[in-house]
Structure formats: C-alpha cells, structure tokens
C-alpha positions as CSV (number, residue, x, y, z in Angstrom):
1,X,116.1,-109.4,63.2
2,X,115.5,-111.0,60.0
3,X,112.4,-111.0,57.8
4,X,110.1,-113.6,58.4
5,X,108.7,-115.2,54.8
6,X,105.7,-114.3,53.5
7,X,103.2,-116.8,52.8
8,X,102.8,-117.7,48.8
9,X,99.0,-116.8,48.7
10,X,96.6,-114.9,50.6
11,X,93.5,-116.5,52.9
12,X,90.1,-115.7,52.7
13,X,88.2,-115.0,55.7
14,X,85.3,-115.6,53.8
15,X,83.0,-112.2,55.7
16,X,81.1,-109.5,53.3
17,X,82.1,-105.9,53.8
18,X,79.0,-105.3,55.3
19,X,79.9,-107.8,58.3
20,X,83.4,-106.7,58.8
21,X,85.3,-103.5,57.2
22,X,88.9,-103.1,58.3
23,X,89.9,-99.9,57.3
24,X,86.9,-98.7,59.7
25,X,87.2,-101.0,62.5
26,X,91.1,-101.2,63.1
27,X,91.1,-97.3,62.9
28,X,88.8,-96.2,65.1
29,X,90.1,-96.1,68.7
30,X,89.1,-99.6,69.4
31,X,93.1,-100.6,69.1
32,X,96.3,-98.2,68.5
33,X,98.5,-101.5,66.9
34,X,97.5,-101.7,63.7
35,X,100.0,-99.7,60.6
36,X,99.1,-99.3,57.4
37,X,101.1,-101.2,55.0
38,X,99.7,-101.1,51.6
39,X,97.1,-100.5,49.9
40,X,94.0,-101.9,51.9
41,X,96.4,-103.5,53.8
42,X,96.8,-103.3,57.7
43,X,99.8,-105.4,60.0
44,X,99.8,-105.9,63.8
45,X,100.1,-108.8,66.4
46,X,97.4,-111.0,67.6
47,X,97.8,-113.4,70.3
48,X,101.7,-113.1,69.3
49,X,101.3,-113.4,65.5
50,X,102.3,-111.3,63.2
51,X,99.0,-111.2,60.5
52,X,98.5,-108.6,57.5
53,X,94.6,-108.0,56.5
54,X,93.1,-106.5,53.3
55,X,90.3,-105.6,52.4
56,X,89.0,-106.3,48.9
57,X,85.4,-105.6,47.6
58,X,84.1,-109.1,48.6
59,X,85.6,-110.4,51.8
60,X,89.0,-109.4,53.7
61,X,92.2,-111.4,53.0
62,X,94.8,-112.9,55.3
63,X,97.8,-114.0,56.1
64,X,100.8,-115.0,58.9
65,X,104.3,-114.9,59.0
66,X,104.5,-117.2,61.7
67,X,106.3,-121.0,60.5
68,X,104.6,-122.6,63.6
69,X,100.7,-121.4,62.7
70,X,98.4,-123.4,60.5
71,X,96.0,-121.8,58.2
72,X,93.1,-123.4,60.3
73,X,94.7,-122.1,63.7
74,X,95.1,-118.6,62.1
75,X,91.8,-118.3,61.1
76,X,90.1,-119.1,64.2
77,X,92.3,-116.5,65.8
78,X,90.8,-114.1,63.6
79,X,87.6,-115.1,64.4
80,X,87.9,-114.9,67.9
81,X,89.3,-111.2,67.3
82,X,86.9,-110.0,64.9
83,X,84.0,-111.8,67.4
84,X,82.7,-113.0,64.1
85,X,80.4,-115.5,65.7
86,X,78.1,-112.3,66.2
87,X,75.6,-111.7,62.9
88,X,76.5,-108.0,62.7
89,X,74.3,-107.4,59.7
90,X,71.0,-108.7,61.7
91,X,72.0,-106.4,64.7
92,X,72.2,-103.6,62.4
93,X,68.6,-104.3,61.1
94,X,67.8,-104.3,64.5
95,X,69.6,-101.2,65.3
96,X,67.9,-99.1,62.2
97,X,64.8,-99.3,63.9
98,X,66.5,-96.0,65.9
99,X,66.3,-93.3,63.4
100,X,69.3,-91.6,64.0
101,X,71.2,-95.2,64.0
102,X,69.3,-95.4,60.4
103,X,71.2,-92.1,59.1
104,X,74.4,-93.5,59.7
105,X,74.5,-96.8,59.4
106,X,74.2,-96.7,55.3
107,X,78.5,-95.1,55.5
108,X,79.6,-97.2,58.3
109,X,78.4,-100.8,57.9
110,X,80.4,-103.6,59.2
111,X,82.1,-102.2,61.9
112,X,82.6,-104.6,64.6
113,X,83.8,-104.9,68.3
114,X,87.3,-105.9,68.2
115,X,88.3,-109.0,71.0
116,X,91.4,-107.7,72.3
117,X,93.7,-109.6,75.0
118,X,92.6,-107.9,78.7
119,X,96.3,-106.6,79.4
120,X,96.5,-104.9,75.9
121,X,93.2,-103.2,76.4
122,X,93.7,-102.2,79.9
123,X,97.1,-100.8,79.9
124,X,96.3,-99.3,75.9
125,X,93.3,-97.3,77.6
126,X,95.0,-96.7,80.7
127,X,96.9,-94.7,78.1
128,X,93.6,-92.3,76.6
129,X,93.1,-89.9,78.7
130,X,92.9,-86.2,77.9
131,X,94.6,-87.6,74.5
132,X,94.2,-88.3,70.9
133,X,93.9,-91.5,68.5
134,X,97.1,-90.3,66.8
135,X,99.1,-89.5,70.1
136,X,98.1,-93.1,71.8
137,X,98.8,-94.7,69.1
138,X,102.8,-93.2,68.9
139,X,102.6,-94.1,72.5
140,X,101.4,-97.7,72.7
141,X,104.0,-98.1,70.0
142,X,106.6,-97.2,72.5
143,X,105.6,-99.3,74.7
144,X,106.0,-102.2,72.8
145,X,109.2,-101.8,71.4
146,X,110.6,-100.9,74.9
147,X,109.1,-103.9,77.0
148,X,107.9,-106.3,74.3
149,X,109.6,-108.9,72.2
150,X,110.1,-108.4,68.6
151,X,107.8,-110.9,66.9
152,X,108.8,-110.8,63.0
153,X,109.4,-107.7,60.1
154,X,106.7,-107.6,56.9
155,X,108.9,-105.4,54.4
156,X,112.4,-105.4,56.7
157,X,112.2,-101.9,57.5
158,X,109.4,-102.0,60.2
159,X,109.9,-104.5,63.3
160,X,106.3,-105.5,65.0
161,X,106.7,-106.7,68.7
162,X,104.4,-108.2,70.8
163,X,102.1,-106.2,73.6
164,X,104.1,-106.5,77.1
165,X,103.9,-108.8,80.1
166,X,102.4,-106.7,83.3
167,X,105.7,-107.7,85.2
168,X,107.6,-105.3,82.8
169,X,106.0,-102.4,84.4
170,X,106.9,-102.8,88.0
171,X,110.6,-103.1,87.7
172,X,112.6,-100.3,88.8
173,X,113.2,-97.2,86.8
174,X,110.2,-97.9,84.6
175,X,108.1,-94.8,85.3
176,X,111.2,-92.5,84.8
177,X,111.4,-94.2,81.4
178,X,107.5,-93.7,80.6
179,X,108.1,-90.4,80.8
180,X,111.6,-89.9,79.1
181,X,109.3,-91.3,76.2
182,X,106.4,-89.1,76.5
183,X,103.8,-90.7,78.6
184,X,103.8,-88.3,81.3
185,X,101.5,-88.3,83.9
186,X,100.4,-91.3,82.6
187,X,103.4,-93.0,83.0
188,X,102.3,-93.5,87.0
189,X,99.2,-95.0,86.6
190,X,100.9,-97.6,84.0
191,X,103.1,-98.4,87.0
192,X,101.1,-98.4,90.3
193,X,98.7,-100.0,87.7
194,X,101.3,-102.8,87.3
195,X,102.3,-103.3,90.8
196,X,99.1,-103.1,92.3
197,X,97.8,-106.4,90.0
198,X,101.1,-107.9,90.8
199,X,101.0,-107.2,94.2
200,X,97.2,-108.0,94.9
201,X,96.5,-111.1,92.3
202,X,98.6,-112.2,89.4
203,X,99.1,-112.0,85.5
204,X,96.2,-114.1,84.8
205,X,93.6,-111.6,86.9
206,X,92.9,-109.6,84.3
207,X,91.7,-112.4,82.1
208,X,89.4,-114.4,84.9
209,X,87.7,-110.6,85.0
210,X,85.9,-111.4,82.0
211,X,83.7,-114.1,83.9
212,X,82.2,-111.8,86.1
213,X,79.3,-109.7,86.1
214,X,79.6,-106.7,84.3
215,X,78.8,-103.9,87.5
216,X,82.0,-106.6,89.5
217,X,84.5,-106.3,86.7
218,X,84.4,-102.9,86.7
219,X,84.4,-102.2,90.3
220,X,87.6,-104.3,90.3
221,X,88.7,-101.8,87.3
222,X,88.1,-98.8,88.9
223,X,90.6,-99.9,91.7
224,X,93.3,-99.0,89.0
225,X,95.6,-96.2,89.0
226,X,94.1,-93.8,86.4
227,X,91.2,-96.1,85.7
228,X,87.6,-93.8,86.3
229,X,84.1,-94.5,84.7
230,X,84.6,-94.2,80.9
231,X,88.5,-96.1,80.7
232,X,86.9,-98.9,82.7
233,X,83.8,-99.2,80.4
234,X,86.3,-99.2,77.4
235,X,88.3,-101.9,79.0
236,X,84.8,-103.6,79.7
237,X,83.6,-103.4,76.3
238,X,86.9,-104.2,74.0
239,X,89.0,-106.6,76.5
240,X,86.1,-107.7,79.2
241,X,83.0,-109.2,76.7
242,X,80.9,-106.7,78.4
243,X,79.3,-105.7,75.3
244,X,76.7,-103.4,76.8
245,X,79.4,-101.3,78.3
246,X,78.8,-97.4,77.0
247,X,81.9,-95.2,78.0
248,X,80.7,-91.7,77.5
249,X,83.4,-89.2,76.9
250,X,82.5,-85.6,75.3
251,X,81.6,-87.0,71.7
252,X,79.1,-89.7,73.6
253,X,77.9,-86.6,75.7
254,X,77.0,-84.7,72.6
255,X,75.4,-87.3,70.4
256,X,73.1,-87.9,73.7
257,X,72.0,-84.2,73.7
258,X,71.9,-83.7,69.9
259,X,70.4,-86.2,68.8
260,X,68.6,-88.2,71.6
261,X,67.5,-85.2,73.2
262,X,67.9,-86.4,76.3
263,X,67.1,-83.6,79.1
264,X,68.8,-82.8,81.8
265,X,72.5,-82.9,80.6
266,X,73.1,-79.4,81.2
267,X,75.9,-79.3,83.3
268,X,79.2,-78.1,81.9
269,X,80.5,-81.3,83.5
270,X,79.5,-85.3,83.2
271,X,78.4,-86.0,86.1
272,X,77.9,-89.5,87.6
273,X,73.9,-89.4,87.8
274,X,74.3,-87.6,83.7
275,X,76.9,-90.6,82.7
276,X,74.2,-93.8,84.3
277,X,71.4,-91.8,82.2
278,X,73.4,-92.1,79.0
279,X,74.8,-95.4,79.5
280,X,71.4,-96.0,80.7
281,X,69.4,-94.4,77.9
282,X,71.8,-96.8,74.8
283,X,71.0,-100.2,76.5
284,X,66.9,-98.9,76.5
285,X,67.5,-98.1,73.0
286,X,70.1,-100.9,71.5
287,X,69.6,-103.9,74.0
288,X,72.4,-106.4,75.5
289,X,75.1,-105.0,72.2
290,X,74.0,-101.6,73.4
291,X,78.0,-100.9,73.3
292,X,78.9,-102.3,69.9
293,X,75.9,-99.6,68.7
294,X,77.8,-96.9,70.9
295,X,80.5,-97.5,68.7
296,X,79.1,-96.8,65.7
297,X,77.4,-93.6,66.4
298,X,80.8,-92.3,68.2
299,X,82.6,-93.3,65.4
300,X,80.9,-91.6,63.0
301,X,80.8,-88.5,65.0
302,X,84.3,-88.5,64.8
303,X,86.2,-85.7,62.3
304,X,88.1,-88.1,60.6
305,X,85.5,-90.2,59.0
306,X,83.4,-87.0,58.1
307,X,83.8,-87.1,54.8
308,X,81.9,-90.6,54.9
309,X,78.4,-88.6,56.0
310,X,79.1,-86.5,53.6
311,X,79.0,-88.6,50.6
312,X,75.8,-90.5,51.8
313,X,73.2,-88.2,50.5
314,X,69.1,-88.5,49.3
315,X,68.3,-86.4,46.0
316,X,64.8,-85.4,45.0
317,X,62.5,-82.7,43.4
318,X,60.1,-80.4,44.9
319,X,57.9,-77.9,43.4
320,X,57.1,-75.0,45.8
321,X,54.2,-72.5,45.2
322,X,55.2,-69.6,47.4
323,X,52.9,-66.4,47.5
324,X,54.5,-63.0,49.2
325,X,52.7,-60.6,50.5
326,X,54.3,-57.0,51.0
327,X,52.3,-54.0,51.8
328,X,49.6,-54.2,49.0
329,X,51.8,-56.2,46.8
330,X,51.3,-60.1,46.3
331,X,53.8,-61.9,44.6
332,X,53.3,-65.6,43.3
333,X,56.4,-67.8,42.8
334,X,56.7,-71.3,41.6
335,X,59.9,-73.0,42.4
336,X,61.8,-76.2,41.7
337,X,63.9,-77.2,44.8
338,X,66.4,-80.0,44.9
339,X,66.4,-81.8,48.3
340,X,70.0,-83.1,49.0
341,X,69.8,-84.8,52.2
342,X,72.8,-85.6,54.4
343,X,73.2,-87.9,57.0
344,X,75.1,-85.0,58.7
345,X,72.6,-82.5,58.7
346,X,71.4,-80.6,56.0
347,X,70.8,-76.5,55.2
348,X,69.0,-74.9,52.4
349,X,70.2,-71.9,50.9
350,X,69.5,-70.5,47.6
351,X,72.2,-72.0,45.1
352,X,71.3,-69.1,42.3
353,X,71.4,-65.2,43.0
354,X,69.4,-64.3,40.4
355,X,65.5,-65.0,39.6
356,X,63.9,-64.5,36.5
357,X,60.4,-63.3,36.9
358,X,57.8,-63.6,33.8
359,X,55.1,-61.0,32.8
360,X,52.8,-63.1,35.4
361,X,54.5,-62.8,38.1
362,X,56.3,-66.2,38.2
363,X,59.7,-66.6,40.0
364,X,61.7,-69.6,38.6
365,X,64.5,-70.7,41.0
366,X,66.4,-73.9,42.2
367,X,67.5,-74.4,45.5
368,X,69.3,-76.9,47.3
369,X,71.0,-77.9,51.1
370,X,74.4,-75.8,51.7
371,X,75.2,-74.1,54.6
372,X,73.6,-70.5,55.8
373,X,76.2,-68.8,55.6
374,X,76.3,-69.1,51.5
375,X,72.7,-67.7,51.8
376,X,72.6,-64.0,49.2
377,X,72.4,-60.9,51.1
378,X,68.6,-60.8,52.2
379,X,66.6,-57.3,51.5
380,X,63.8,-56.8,54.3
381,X,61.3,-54.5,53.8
382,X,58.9,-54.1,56.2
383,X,56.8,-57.8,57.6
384,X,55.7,-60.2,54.5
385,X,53.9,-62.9,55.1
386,X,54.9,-66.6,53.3
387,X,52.5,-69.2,52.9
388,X,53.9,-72.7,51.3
389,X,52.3,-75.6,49.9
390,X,55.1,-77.9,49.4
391,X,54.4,-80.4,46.5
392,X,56.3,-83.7,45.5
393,X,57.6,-86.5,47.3
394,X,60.9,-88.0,49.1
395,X,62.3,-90.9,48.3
396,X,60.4,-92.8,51.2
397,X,57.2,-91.5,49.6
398,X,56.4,-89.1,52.4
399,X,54.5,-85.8,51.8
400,X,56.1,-82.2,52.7
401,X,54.7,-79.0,54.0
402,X,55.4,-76.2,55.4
403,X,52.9,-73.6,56.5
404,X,55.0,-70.5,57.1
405,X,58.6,-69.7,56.1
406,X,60.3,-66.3,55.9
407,X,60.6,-64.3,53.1
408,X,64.3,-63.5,53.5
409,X,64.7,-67.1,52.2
410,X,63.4,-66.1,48.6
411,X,64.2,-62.9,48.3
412,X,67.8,-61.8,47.3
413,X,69.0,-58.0,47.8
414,X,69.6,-55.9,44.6
C-alpha cells in the first residue's frame, strides 16, 4: 500500500512529563503495538488510526495520517487512551505517602494506565503467559498482520494494521496457523477463546464487560480459554476500567515480600489465599487506583528500566568517630563517609584500601555505598569490639547512629 501523507506540523497534547512519559508508559507491558520510529518517537494504531507520539522536554507531540480525522477528534482519542482526565501528579502525592512508592517514584513519574480497546487487551494478554515483553510483542505483531487490515505506512518500509475482529479467530485452520507462526500452546486458547464469545454472546460482549462490577467482569474473564487470576486482572485493569485490579505475577510476588514485608508468602507457589492478600494488601495501601500504583512499582522492578534507579541517588557527608578495641589495644579513628543512597538499595564498602594513620592514632578514610563483594580482604584477629557515634545529617535532616558495627568493616588485611 501506499504511504499515507504526513501531516505538515506536529500537535501538542498540551501534558507535562511528569503527567504522561511515553517512552515509559508505551514500553512497559501495558501494550506490545507500539515501534519505535525515531528519535523520541513511537507509531501504533488507536481506535484504527495510525498516530506517531514524541516526547519532548515539555509536553508530548502528535500527529495522524488519517485524511478523515480532525485535529480535535484525534486529540480526544488520545485522551481517552492516555485516561488523561485522571490528575496523575496528585495521585502520585498521594501515593509517596508509602515509602517505598516515595523511592521510586522520583525515576518513574508520569507513567499512566493506558485505555486500550477490550478485544486488544484480552486476546494481547491471552498472549503473556510463561513469556516475555519482547517475545509478545513479535507475536501480537503477527497477529495483526495475519488477521488485521493494513491501516497506513509512516516511512514506506513498515506497514501498521489494525488489531483483529474476534470472528477472525474462529474460522477454520486458524489454530494450525497460530502455531505455524509461533504461538504455540497459546494458539488454542486464542481460538476456543474466539469461539467461545462467538458462540455464547457476540463481538460487542467484551466491551459491555466494562459496566460491571469488578469481582462479575472477571468471573466472566476467567471463563476464557487460558484466562486464570493474574491475565484476567490485566485485562481488568488496561481494557476493563477496573483500576484497582492488581495482577500478581512473580515480580508482584517479590516486591510484596521485599519490600512490604508481608508474612506468610512462603510457599514456593502463589497461591489463591497469598494472591487475595497481595491484591488485597495494594488497595489498603494505594486506594480505588490501587492498580495504576501496581504498575509503577512492577515496572520499576523490571531489569530493563534499572539503570533508571540507579541514576536517582542522595549524596551526603558523615563524620564517623570509631574506637577498636583489640586485646589491650584501643584504636581511635575519625572518618569521612560519603552516603550515596540508591533507590535500589544501597551497600557500603570501603572505596580506598589504604588508611593513613597519624602519630595519634587517627585513621583517615572515605567510604561510600558499592556492593560487598568490592569490600578489601578483612584481617580478623581475635573479637574487637566497635562502638560508633555517627555524626552529620541526610538530606532530610534526620540524625544517624549506629551503636555497634564490626570491625571487619574498617580494617583492611596487609
């Protein structure tokens, strides 16, 4: 097909990077559709329009190839995608009152819950399990240029098509072809999926879902080939306005235990009564948008948006007066330490192998927060005894001690 025109100028969306940022939100298993097309640039269909965002330091841009859209009418389907009727940066106040939330939320502002069509998000998660971002992707992409109709070309090279019609999956030889293309097992529940909604209700089921009660929709969900607890809550909370929907999959599991502490999740399996108690445990914590806030902390937990945590760090100075007591032997240091506090975590270590120690017994040293494992070879000998009186501030203002400490952690082996 031919390359639709582009439009002469860009729109403005007119929304701060702190309400929406696309190159978080559109790549962070929410929706497999969107490609990268330039710089800051992203291209997909929406409601059968072919739109390319980007992001600039201000606001995110816009604009449609489609002759037969207005400006006005494209915008308010971006709005209605992007939900920006929701003030995201005043649920994000509210959301730092958690103190892990806090941590993360200075690298991952504006990400927000996208809108997507029911049929797109139930089929696309139908599609997730046992797999990867990456992989679903490649495969929701197959499916669209098999059973969807091409909708326009940005550059001429790359054709976009539109998301397909639930009829396409129950004609005959469709599951042999799923899996000619990769879906594997997967490739059943797309069709018994298909044929069961066909078959039961009709194409516009999916969409009258979303005026039910959050517990109805998905008990009608879970009737799905291939749909269990945490698909259905995905479906819920990106295609079903069930914003307090938490699907809990193994990242979810572990943010629960490592940093909410909650007790009791102990099995090596999620159970149903451990999967309530999370889902449970976020809507105590983060109220009716107790999702939206799930999807924050799970996508900051994932590996490809570490380097964000690790850029988001708190410097200050501390002076340390340590004294060491071995055998009859008392040893009085006074040390600088530099506090480099990561949103991921952080570890001291001693950053310098070598102390200088004056006439008076005064070991100068700097340390700061690396790993243990870059920690010096530690000489023992025999017990010593470390009591600390932890001078200085944090940038918050608050006061550090600590009463005991081990001398391995000053003391570097000839």
């Amino acid at each position: 097909m031919s390359t639709l025109p582009s439009p002469p100028v860009w729109s403005r969306l007119n929304v701060s990077p702190a309400s929406l940022r696309i190159d978080v939100t559109l790549n962070c298993g929410q929706s497999f559709r969107w490609v990268k097309t330039g710089d800051n640039e992203w291209t997909s269909v929406v409601k059968d329009k072919l739109f390319t965002l980007r992001q600039t330091d201000d606001d995110v841009l816009f604009r449609t190839y489609c002759p037969d859209i207005t400006e006005p009418e494209a915008r308010l389907i971006l709005h209605d995608y992007f939900r920006l009727n929701v003030d995201l940066e005043t649920l994000y106040e509210a959301w730092k009152k958690d103190v892990n939330f806090k941590k993360k939320a200075g690298s991952f502002g504006g990400i927000r819950m996208l809108r997507l069509d029911p049929v797109e998000s139930t089929f696309s998660f139908i599609c997730t399990s046992n797999n990867n971002i990456q992989r679903i992707t490649m495969m929701i992409e197959k499916l669209c240029e098999r059973y969807g109709s091409p909708v326009g070309s940005v550059d001429g090279s790359r054709t976009f098509y539109s998301f397909p019609r639930i009829p396409c999956f129950t004609k005959e030889g469709v599951e042999a072809e799923l899996r000619a293309l990769g879906f594997g097992y997967r490739a059943k529940y797309i069709v018994q999926s298909a044929k069961y909604i066909m078959d039961n209700h009709d194409e516009q089921w999916l969409e009258g879902l979303r005026l039910l009660p959050y517990q109805q929709v998905k008990a009608e969900l879970l009737k799905l080939s291939g749909v269990g607890p945490k698909v259905a809550d995905c479906i819920c909370l990106t295609g079903m306005d069930k914003l307090g929907a938490i699907p809990v999959d193994t990242h979810v599991w572990q943010i629960a235990k490592r940093d909410y502490k909650m007790s009791g999740l102990t099995t090596k399996t999620l159970s149903t009564k451990n999967y309530d108690a999370i889902g449970d445990r976020f809507r105590e914590i983060f109220g009716e948008h107790a999702g939206w806030a799930h999807s924050i902390l799970f996508t900051a937990d994932l590996r490809q948006f570490g380097d964000r945590l690790k850029a988001s760090v708190s410097v200050s100075e501390i002076e340390t007066k340590t004294e060491v007591t071995f055998g009859n032997t008392t040893i009085s240091t006074t040390q600088t330490t530099t506090l480099t506090t990561s949103t991921s975590g952080s570890h001291r270590s001693i950053s310098e192998d070598k102390f200088e120690t004056g006439q008076d017994g005064t070991v100068q040293g700097t340390l700061d927060f690396l790993p243990r494992r870059k920690l010096p070879r530690i000489q023992r000998r025999g017990k010593a005894k470390v009591e600390e009186e932890v001078g200085g501030s944090t940038e918050d203002g608050s006061r550090r001690k600590r009463l005991r400490s081990s001398a391995s952690d000053f003391v570097g082996k000839k």
